[in-house]
DRENDO-1510 file (C-alpha; in Angstrom, 1 decimal, always signed):
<recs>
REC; n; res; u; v; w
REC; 1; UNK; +76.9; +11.6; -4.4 .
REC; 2; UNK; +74.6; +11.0; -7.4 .
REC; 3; UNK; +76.6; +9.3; -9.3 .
REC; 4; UNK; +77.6; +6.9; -6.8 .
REC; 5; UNK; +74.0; +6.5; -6.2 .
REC; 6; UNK; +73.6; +6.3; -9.7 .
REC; 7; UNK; +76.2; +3.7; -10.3 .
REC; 8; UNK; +75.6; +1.6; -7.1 .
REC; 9; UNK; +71.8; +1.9; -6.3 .
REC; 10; UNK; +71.2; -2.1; -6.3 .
REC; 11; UNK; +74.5; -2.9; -4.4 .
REC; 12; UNK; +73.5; -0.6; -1.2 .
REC; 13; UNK; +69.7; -2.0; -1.7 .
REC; 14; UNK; +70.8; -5.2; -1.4 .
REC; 15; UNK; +73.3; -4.4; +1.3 .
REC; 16; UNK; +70.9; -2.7; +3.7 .
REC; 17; UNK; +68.4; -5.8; +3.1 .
REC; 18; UNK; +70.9; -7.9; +4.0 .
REC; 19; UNK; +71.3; -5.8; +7.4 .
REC; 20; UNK; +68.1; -5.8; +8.0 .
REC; 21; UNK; +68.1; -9.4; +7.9 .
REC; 22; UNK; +70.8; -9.7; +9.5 .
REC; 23; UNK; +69.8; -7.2; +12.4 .
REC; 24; UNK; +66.8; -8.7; +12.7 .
REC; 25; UNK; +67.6; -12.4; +13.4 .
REC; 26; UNK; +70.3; -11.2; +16.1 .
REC; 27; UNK; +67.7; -9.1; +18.1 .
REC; 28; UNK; +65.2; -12.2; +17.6 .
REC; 29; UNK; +67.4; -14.7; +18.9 .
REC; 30; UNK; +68.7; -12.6; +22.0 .
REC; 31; UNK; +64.3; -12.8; +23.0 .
REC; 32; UNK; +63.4; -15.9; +21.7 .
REC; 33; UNK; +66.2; -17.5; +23.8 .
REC; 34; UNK; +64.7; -15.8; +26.9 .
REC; 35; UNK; +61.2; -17.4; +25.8 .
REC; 36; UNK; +62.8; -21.1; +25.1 .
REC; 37; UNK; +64.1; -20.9; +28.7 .
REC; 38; UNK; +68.0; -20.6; +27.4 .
REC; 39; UNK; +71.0; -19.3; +30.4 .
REC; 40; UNK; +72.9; -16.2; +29.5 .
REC; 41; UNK; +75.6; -18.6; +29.5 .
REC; 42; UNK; +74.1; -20.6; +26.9 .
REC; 43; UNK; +73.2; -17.4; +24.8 .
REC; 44; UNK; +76.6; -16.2; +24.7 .
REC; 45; UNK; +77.3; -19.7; +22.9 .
REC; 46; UNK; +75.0; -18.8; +20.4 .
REC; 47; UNK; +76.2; -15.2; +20.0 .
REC; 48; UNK; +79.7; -16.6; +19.8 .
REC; 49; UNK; +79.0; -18.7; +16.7 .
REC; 50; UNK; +78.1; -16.1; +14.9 .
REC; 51; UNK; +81.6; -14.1; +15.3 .
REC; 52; UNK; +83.2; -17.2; +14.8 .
REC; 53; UNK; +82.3; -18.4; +11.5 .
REC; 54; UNK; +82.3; -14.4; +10.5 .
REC; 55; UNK; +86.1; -15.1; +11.1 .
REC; 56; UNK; +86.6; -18.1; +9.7 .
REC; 57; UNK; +84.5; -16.9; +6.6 .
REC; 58; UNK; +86.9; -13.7; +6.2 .
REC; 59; UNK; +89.9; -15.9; +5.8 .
REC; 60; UNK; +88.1; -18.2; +3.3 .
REC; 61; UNK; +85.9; -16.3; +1.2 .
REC; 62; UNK; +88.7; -14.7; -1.1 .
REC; 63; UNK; +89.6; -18.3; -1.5 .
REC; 64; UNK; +86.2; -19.2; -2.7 .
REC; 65; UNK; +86.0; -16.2; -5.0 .
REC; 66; UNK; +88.9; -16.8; -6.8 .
REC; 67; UNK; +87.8; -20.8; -7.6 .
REC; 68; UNK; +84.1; -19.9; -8.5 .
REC; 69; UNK; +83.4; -16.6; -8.8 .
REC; 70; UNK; +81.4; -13.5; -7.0 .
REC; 71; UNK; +78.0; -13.9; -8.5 .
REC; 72; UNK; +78.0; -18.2; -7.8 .
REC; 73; UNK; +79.3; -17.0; -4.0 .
REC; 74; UNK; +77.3; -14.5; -3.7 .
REC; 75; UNK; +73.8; -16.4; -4.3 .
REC; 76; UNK; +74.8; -19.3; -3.0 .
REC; 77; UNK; +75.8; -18.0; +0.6 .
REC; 78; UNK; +72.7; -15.8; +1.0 .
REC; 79; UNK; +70.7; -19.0; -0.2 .
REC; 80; UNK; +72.3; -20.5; +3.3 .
REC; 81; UNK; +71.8; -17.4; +5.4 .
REC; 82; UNK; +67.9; -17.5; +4.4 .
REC; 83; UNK; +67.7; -21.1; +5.2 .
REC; 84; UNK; +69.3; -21.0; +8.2 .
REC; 85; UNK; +66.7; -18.2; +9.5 .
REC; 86; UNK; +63.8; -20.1; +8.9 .
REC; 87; UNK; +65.3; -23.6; +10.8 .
REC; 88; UNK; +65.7; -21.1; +14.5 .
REC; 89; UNK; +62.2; -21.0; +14.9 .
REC; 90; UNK; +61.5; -24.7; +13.2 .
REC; 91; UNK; +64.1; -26.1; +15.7 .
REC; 92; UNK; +64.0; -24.5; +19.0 .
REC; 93; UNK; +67.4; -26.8; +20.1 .
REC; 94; UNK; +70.4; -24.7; +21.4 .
REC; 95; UNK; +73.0; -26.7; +19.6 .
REC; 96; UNK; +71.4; -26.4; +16.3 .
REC; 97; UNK; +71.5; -22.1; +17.3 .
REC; 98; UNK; +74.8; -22.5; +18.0 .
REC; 99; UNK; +75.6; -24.5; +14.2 .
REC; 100; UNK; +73.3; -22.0; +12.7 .
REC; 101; UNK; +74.9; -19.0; +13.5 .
REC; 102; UNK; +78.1; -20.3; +13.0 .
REC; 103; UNK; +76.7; -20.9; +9.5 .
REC; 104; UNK; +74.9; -17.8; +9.1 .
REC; 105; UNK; +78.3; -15.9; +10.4 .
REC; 106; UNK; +80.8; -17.3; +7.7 .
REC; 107; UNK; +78.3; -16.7; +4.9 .
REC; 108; UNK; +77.2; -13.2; +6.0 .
REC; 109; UNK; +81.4; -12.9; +6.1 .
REC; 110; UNK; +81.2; -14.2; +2.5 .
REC; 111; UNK; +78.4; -11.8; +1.1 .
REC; 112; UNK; +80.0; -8.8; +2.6 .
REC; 113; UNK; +83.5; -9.6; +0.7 .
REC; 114; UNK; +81.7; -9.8; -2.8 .
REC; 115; UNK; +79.9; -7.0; -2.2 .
REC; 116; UNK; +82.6; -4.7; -1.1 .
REC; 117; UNK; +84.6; -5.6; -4.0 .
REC; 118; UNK; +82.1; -5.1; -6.1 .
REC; 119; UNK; +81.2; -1.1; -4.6 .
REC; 120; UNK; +85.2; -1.0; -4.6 .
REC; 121; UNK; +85.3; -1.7; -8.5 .
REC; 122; UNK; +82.2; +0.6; -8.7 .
REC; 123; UNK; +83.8; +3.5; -7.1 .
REC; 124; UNK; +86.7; +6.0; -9.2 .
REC; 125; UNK; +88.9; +8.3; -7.3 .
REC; 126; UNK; +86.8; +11.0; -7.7 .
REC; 127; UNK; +84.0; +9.4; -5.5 .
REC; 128; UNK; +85.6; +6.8; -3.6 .
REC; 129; UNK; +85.5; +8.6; -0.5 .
REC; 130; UNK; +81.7; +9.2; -0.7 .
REC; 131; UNK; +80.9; +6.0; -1.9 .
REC; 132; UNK; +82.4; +4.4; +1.2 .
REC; 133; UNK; +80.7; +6.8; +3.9 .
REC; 134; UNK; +77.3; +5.8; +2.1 .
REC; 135; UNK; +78.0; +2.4; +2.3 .
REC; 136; UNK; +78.7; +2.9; +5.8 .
REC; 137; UNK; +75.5; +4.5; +6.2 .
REC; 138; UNK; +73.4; +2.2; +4.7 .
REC; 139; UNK; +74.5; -0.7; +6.4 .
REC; 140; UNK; +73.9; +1.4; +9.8 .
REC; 141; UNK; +70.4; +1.9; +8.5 .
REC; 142; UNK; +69.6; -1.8; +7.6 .
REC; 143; UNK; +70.7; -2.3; +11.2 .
REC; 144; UNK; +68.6; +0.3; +13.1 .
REC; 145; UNK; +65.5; -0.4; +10.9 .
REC; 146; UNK; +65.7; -4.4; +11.9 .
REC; 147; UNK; +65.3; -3.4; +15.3 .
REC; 148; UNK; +61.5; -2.1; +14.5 .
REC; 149; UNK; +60.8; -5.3; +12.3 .
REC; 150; UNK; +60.9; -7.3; +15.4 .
REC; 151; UNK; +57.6; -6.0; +16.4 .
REC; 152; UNK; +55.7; -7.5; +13.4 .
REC; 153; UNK; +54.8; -11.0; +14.9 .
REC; 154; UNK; +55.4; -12.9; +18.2 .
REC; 155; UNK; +59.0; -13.6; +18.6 .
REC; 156; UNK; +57.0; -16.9; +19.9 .
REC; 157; UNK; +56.2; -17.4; +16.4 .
REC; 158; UNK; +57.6; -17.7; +12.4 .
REC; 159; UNK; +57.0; -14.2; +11.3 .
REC; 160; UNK; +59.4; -12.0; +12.4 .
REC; 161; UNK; +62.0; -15.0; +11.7 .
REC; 162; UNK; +60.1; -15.3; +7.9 .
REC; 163; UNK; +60.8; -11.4; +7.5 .
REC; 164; UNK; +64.3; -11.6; +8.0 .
REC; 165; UNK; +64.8; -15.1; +5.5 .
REC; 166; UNK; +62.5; -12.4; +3.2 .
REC; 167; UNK; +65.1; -9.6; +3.3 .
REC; 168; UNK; +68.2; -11.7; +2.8 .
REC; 169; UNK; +66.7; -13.4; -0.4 .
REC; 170; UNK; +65.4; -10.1; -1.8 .
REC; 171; UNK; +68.8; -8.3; -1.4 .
REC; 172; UNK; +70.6; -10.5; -4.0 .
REC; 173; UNK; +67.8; -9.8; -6.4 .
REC; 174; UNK; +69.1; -6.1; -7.0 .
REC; 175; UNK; +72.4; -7.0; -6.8 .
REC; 176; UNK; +72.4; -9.9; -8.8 .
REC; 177; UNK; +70.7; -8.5; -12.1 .
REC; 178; UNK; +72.4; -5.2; -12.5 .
REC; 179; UNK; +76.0; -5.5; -11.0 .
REC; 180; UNK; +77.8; -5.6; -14.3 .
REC; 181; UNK; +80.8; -6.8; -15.0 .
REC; 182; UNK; +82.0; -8.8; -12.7 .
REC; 183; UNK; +85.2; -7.4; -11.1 .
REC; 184; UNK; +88.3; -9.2; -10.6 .
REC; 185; UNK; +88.8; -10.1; -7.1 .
REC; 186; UNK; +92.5; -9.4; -5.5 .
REC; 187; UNK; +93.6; -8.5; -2.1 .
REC; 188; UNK; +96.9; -6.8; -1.0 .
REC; 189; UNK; +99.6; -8.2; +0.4 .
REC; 190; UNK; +99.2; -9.1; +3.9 .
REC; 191; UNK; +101.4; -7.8; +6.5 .
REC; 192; UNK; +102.0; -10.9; +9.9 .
REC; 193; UNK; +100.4; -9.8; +13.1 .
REC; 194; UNK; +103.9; -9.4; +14.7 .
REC; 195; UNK; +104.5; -6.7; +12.1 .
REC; 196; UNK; +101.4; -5.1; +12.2 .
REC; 197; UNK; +102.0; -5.3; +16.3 .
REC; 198; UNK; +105.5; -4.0; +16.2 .
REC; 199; UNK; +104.1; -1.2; +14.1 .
REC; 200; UNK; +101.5; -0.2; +16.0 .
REC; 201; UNK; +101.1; -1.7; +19.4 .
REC; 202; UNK; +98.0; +0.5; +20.5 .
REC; 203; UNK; +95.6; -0.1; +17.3 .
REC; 204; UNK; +96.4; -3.9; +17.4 .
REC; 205; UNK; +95.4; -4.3; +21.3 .
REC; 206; UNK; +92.8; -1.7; +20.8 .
REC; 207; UNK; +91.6; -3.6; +17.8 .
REC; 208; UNK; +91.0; -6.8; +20.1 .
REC; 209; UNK; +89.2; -4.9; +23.0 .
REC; 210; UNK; +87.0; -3.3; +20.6 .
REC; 211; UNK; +85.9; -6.7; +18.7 .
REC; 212; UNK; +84.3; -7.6; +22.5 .
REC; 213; UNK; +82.9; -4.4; +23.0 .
REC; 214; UNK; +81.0; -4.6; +19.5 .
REC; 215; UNK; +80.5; -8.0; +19.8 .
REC; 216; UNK; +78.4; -7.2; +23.7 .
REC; 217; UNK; +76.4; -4.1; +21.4 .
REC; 218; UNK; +76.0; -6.3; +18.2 .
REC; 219; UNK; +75.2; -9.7; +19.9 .
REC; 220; UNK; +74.1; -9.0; +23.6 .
REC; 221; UNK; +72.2; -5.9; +24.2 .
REC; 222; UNK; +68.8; -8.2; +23.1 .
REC; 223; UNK; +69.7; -11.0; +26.0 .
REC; 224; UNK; +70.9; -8.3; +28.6 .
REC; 225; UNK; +67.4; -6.5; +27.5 .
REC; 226; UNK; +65.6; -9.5; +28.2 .
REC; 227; UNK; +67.3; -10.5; +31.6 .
REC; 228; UNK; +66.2; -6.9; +32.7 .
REC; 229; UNK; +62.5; -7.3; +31.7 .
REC; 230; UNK; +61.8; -4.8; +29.0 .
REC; 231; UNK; +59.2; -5.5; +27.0 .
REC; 232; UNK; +59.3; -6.4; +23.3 .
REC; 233; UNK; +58.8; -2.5; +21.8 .
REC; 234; UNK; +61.8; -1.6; +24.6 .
REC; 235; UNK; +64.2; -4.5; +23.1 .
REC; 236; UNK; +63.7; -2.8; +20.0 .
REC; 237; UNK; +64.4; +0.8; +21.3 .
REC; 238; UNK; +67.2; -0.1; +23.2 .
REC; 239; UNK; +69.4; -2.1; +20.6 .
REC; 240; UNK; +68.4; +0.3; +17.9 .
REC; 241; UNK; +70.3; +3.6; +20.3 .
REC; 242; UNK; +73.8; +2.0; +20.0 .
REC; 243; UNK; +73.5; +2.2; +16.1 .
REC; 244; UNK; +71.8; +5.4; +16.0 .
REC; 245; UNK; +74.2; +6.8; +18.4 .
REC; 246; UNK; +76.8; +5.1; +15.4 .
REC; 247; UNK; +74.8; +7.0; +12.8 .
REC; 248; UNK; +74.9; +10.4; +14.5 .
REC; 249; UNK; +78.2; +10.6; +15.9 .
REC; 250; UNK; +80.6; +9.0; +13.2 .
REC; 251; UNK; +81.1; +11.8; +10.9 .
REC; 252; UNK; +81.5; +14.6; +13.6 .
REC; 253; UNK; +84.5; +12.4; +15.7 .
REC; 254; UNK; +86.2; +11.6; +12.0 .
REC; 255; UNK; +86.0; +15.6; +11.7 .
REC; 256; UNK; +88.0; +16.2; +14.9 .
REC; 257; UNK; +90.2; +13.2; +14.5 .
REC; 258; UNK; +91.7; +14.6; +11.6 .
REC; 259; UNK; +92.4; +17.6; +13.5 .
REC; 260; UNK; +94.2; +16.8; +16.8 .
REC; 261; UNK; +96.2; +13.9; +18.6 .
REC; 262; UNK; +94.1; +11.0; +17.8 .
REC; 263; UNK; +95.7; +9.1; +20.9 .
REC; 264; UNK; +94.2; +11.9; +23.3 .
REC; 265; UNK; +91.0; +11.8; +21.3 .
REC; 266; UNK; +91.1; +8.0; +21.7 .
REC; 267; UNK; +91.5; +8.3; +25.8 .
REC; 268; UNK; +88.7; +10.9; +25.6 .
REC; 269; UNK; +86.3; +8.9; +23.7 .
REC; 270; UNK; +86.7; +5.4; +25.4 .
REC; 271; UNK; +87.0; +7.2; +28.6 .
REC; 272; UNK; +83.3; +8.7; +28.0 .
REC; 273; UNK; +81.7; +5.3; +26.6 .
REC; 274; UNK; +83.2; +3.6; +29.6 .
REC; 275; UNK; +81.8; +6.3; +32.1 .
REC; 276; UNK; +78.8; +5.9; +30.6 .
REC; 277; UNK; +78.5; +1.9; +30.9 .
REC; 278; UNK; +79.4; +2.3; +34.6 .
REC; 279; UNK; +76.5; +5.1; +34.5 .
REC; 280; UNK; +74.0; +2.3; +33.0 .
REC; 281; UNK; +75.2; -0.5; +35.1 .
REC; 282; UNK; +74.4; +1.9; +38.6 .
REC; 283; UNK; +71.6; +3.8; +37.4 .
REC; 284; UNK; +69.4; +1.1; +34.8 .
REC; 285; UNK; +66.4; +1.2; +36.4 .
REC; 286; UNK; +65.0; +3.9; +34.3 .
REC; 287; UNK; +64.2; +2.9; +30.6 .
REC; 288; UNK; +65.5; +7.2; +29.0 .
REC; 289; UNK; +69.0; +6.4; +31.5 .
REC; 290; UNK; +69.8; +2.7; +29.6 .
REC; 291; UNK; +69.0; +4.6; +25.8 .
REC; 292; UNK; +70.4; +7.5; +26.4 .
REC; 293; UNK; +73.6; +5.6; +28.1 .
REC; 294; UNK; +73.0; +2.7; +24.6 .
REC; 295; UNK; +73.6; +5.9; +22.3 .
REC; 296; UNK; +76.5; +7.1; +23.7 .
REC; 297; UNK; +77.9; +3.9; +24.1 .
REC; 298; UNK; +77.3; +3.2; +20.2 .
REC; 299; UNK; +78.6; +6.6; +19.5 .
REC; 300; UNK; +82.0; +6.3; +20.4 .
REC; 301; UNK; +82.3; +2.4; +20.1 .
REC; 302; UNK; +81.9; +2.5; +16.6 .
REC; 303; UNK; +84.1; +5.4; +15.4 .
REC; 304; UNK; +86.8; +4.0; +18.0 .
REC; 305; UNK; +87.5; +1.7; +15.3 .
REC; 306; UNK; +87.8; +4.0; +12.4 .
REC; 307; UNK; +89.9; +5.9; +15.1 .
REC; 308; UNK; +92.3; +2.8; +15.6 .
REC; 309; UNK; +92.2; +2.0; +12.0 .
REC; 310; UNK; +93.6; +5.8; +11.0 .
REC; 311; UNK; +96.4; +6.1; +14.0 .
REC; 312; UNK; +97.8; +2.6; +12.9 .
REC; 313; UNK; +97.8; +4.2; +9.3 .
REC; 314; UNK; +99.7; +6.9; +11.1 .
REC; 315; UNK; +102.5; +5.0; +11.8 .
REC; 316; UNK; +102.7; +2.7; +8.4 .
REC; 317; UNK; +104.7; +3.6; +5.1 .
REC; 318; UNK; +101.9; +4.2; +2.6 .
REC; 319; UNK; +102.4; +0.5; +0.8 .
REC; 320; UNK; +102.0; -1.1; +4.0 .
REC; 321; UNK; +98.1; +0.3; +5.0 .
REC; 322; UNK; +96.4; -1.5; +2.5 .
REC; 323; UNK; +98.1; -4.8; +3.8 .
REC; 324; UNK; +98.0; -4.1; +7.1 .
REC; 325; UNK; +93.9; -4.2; +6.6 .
REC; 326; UNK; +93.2; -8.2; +7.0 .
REC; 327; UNK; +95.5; -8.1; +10.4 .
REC; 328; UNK; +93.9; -5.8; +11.5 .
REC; 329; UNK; +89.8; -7.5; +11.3 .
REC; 330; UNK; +91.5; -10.6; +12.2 .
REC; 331; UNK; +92.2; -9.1; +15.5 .
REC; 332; UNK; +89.2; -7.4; +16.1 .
REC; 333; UNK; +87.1; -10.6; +14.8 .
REC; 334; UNK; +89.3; -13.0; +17.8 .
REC; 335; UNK; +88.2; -10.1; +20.4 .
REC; 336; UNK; +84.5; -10.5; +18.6 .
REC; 337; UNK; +84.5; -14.1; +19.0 .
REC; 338; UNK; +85.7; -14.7; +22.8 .
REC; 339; UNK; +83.6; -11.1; +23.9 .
REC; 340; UNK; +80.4; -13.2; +24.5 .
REC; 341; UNK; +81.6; -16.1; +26.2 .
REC; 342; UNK; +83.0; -13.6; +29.0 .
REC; 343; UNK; +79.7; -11.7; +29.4 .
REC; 344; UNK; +77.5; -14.7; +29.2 .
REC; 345; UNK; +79.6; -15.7; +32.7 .
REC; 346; UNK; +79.6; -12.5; +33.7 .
REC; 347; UNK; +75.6; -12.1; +33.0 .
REC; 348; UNK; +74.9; -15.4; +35.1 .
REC; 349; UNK; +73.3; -14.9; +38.7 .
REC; 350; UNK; +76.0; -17.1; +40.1 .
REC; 351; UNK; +78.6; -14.4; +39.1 .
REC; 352; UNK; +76.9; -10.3; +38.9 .
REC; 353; UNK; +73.8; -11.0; +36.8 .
REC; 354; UNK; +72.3; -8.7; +33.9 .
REC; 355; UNK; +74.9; -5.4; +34.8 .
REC; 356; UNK; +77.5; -8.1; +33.7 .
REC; 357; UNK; +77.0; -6.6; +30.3 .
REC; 358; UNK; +77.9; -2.9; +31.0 .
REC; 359; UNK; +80.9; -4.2; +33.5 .
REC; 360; UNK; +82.0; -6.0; +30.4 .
REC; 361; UNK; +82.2; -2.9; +28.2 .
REC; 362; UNK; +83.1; -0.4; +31.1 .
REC; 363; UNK; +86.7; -2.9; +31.9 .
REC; 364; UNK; +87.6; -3.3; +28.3 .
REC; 365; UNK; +86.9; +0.7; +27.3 .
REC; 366; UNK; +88.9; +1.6; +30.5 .
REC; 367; UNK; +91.8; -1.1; +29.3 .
REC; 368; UNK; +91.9; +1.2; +26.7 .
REC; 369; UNK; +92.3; +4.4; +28.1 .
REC; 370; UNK; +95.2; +3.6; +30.3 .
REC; 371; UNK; +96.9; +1.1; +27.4 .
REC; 372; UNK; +96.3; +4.3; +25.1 .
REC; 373; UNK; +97.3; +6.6; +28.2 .
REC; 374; UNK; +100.5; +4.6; +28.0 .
REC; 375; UNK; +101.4; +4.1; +24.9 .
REC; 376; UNK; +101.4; +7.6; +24.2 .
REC; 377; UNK; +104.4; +8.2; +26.6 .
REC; 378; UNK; +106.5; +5.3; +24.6 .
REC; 379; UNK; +106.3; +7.1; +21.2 .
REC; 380; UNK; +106.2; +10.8; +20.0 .
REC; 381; UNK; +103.3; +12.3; +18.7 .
REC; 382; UNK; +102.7; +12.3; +15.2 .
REC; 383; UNK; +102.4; +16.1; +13.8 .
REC; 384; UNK; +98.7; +17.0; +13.1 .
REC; 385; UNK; +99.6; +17.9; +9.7 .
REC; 386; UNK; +101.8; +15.0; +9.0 .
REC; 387; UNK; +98.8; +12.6; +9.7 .
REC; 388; UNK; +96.1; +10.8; +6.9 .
REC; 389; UNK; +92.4; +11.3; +6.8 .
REC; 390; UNK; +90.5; +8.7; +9.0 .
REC; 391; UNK; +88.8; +6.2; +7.0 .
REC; 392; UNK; +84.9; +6.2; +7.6 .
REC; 393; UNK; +84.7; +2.7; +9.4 .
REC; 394; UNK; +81.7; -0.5; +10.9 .
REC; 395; UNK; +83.1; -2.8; +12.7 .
REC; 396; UNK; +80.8; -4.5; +10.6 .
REC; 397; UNK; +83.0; -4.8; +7.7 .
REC; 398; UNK; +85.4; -6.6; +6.0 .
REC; 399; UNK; +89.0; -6.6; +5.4 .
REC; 400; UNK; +88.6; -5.5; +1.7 .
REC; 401; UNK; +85.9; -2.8; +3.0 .
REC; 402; UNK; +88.8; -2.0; +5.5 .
REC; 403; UNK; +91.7; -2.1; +2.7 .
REC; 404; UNK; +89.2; +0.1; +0.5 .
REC; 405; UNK; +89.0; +2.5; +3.2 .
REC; 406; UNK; +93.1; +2.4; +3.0 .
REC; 407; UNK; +93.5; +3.1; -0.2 .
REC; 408; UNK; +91.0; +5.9; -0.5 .
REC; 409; UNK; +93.2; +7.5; +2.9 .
REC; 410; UNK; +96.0; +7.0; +1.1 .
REC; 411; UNK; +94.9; +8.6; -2.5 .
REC; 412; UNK; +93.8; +11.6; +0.3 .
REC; 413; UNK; +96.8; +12.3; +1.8 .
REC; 414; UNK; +98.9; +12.2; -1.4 .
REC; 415; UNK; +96.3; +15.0; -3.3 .
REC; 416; UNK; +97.1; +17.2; -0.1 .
REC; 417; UNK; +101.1; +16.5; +0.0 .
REC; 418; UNK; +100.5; +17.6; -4.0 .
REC; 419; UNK; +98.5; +20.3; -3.4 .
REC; 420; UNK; +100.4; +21.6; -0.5 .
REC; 421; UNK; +104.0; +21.3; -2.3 .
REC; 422; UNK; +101.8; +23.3; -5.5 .
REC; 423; UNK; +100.9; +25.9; -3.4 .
REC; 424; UNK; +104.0; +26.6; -1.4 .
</recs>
């Protein structure tokens, strides 16, 4: 762990600043909105844009590092993302949110390629493994420790929207003056969704339903706070449990996964996070029900995907997980982008109101119990021992994040086939 910290110290600095930033602005938004007088419907526009140009900017980005280069990228798309936080508060005008996120959303897909290639060139075999869970952690961090940024300053004001422009322009600082050299950038081959479906029906649909439950945690939880009333200090609370519950729970449900069915561990752990957003949407009138109902939610939401991610992997030839990676965020990014266009309908008066937002995630976690539920009586079950190590997941990452975490499962499982034939 040292010497990944040793070797990477600026790149996860200026990727937890860049969380923070980027944590920040979507809690700020989610109350300012409520303040300017914006619908839920209208807010869900807004939240939209963001996971729109975050999938247009995963397609593109490679493309733009191979013309110009990770350092020119780099700087100039965080230049964009701290512009675009300062013209929110300077331009209270809902179409300009909607461009602006949009924006902010393919740059912020941008950033987070170069820097994962860069921690992927970074990283040996040795520490791989280790330098991807601290990655993961980091950027959980950045995202908890924006939500208590948004009580410096009035949401009503500039400040809290000045910290967050602050935070994205400091992070390339780091980065910037001690990555050294600059790696080559190359992606695997990419596998066609029909493949990638025809290989492994329940990660690619579970993919999808996932992207809109993130995208209601990630994007919503601030405008379904502020529908209910909470007060500024409680926004911040309440958004921070679903990445806490993230932080706490990830490591201990990648511990289990690798030691029984994962499509039974799947039903069990969206069957809880779904009970528990029907729990929220009957009992959320008390402030300790809705946190304690946020963390669990966050809990299981977020290592659901590393959960999908390693059962696909269970049912690919080793040269195929690394390829199957951009499919696989492409998926979860279209289930991302059309996630808050259903709550904001949902969250309107005319339709349920506020609960809309925990009957969104309840329905699509309990899709996924019974599609999982299903599946698992179409195909045999994968020997425990025959299965690969679950890769350490965010939903918040990239494909080449996601194709990182391949190949270090991969690497994994091959040291154990040679240790195992060694030994026997």
């Amino acid at each position: 762990m040292f010497q990944v910290l040793s070797s990477a110290w600026a790149l996860l600095l200026g990727i937890g600043l860049l969380m923070l930033g980027n944590g920040l602005q979507g809690t700020l938004l989610g109350v300012r909105g409520d303040i300017e007088g914006y619908s839920e419907f209208m807010m869900s526009l807004i939240v939209a844009g963001y996971f729109v140009g975050l999938l247009i900017g995963s397609w593109m980005a490679p493309g733009m590092i191979r013309r110009v280069g990770h350092v020119r990228v780099f700087a100039a798309l965080a230049s964009l993302i701290s512009a675009v936080m300062v013209i929110y508060p300077a331009i209270p005008n809902p179409i300009v949110w909607i461009i602006g996120r949009i924006v902010v959303g393919f740059c912020f897909s941008g950033v987070y390629v170069t820097a994962e290639s860069w921690l992927n060139n970074a990283a040996d075999n040795q520490n791989r493994g280790k330098a991807l869970s601290l990655y993961m952690v980091v950027m959980t961090l950045g995202l908890v420790a924006a939500q208590g940024f948004i009580l410096i300053g009035d949401p009503a004001g500039y400040l809290p929207f000045v910290i967050a422009s602050i935070a994205v322009s400091i992070s390339f600082a780091p980065i910037l003056l001690s990555i050294s050299p600059t790696p080559a950038f190359d992606t695997a081959k990419r596998m066609t969704l029909r493949e990638l479906m025809e290989a492994s029906p329940l990660g690619c649909v579970g993919m999808f339903l996932l992207g809109g439950v993130f995208s209601a945690q990630f994007g919503m939880a601030a405008v379904y706070a502020t529908s209910v009333g909470l007060e500024t200090y409680q926004i911040s609370m309440f958004t921070a449990s679903f990445f806490v519950g993230a932080l706490f729970l990830q490591f201990p449900l990648g511990w289990i996964s690798d030691r029984m069915e994962r499509r039974v561990l799947i039903i069990f752990v969206a069957g809880t996070a779904s009970a528990a957003s029907i729990m929220a949407m009957i009992l959320g009138g008390s402030f300790m029900l809705l946190l304690t109902s946020a963390f669990v939610i966050g809990g299981l939401v977020n290592p659901l995907y590393s959960l999908l991610l390693a059962h696909t992997n269970d049912y690919l030839e080793h040269d195929d997980m690394a390829a199957a990676s951009g499919g696989l965020v492409f998926i979860n990014g279209l289930g991302a982008s059309s996630g808050p266009l259903i709550i904001g309908w949902l969250m309107s008066d005319s339709v349920i109101g506020p609960n809309g937002f925990f009957l969104f995630m309840a329905v699509l976690l309990g899709a996924l119990v019974f599609y999982a539920a299903y599946r698992s009586t179409q195909r045999a079950t994968v020997p425990v021992e025959e299965t690969g190590v679950m890769p350490v997941m965010s939903p918040t990452a990239t494909s080449v994040a996601v194709e990182f975490a391949q190949e270090y499962a991969i690497e994994t499982e091959l040291e154990e086939q040679e240790n195992a034939a060694s030994t026997g």
